[in-house]
C-alpha positions as CSV (number, residue, x, y, z in Angstrom):
1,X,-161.6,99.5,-57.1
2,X,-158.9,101.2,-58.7
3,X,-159.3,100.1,-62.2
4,X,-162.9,101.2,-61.7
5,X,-161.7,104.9,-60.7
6,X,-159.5,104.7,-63.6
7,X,-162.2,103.2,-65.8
8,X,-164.5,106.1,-64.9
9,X,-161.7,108.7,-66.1
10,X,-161.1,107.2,-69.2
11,X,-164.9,107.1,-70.2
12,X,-165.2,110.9,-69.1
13,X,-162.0,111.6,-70.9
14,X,-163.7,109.7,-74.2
15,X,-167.0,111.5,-73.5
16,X,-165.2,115.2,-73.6
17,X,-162.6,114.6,-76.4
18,X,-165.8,113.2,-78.8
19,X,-168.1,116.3,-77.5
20,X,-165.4,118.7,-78.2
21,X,-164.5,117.4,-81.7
22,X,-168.5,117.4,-82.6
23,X,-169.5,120.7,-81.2
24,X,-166.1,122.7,-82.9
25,X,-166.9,120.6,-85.8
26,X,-169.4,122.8,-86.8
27,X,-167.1,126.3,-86.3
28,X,-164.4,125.0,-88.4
29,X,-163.7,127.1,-91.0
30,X,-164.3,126.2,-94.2
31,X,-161.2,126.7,-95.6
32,X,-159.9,123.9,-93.5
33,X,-162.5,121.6,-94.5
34,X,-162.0,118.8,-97.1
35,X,-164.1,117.4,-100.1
36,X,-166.2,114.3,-100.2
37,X,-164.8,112.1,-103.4
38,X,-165.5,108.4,-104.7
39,X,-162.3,106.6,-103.0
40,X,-163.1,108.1,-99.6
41,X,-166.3,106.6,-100.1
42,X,-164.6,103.1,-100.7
43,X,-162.5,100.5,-99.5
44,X,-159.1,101.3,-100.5
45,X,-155.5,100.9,-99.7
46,X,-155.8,102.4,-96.5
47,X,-157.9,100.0,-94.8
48,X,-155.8,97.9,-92.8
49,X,-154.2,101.3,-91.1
50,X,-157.6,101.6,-90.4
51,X,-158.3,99.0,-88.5
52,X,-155.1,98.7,-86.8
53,X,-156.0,102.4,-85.2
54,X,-159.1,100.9,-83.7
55,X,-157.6,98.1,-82.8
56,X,-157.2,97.9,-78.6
57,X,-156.4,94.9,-76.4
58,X,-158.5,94.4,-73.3
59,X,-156.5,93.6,-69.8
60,X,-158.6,90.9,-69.6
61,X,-157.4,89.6,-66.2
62,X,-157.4,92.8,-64.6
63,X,-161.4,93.0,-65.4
64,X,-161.9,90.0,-64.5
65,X,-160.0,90.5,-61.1
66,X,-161.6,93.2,-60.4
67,X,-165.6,91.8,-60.4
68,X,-166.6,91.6,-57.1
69,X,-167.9,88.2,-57.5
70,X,-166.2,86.8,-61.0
71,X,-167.9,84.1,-63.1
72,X,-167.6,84.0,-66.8
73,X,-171.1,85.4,-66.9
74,X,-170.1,88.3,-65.4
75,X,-167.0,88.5,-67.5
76,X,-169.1,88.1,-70.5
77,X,-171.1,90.6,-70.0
78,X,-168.5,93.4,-68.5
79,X,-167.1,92.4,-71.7
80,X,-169.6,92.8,-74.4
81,X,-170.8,96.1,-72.9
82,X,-167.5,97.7,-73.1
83,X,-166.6,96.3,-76.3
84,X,-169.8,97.9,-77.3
85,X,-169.5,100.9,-75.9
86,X,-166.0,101.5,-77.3
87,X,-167.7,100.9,-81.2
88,X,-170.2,103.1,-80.4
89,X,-167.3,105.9,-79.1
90,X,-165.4,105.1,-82.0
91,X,-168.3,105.3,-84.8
92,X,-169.1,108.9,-83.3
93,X,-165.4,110.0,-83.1
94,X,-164.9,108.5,-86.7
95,X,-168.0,110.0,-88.2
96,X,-167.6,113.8,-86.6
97,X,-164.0,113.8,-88.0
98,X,-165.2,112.4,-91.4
99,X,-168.4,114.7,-92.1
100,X,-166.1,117.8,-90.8
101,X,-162.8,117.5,-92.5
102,X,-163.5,114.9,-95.1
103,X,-160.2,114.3,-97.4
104,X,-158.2,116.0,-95.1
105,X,-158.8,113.9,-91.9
106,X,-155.5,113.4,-89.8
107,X,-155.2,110.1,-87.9
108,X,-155.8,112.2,-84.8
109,X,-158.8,114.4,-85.1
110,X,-157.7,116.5,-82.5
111,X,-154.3,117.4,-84.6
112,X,-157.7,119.1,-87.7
113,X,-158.4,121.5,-85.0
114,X,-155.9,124.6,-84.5
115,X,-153.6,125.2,-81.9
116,X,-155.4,128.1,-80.5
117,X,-158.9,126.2,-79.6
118,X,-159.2,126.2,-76.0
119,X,-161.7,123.6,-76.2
120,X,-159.4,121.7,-78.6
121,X,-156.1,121.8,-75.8
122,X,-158.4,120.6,-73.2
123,X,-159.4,117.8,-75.2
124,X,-155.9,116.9,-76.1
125,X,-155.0,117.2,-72.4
């Protein structure tokens, strides 16, 4: 029950951190903004920093202690679901940060934003 209460958080947390980087997307200045160029476009040098960002380890045993009634089925498809909607989190995080700040995207998103957005602080909270 308690990884579910903390499982819950996290997703909320996710939820307001990729709603608050899309909607003050759009009021960034755009002085602050970046420019689109070929080798952004590309894979390039930077790739395996990449993927070693969206890289996460499931506690595998903890989820699979914590189904009510555990078979591998179950497992499987607590699994697959979250592993899914973690792409789908990180796609949308990924993309807002890209289309708004372009060649000038920081490894955390959140650090684009200024350090006088409300919205922003709560988010990085």
């Amino acid at each position: 029950m308690q990884l579910a209460k903390a499982s819950a958080l996290a997703l909320i947390s996710m939820l307001i951190i990729i709603l608050t980087v899309v909607i003050q997307g759009f009021r960034v200045p755009a002085e602050t903004r970046g420019e689109f160029s070929t080798p952004l476009l590309t894979v390039n040098n930077g790739v395996v920093q990449a993927i070693g960002v969206i890289s996460f380890d499931h506690n595998s045993l903890l989820i699979y202690g914590s189904l009510k009634k555990p078979t591998i089925d179950r497992f499987s498809r607590v699994t697959h679901y979250s592993t899914g909607i973690s792409m789908v989190a990180c796609m949308a995080m990924a993309l807002a940060g890209f289309l708004t700040f372009r060649d000038k995207t920081k490894g955390n998103v959140l650090n684009n934003f200024p350090t006088d957005n409300v919205m922003v602080n709560i988010a990085r909270l």
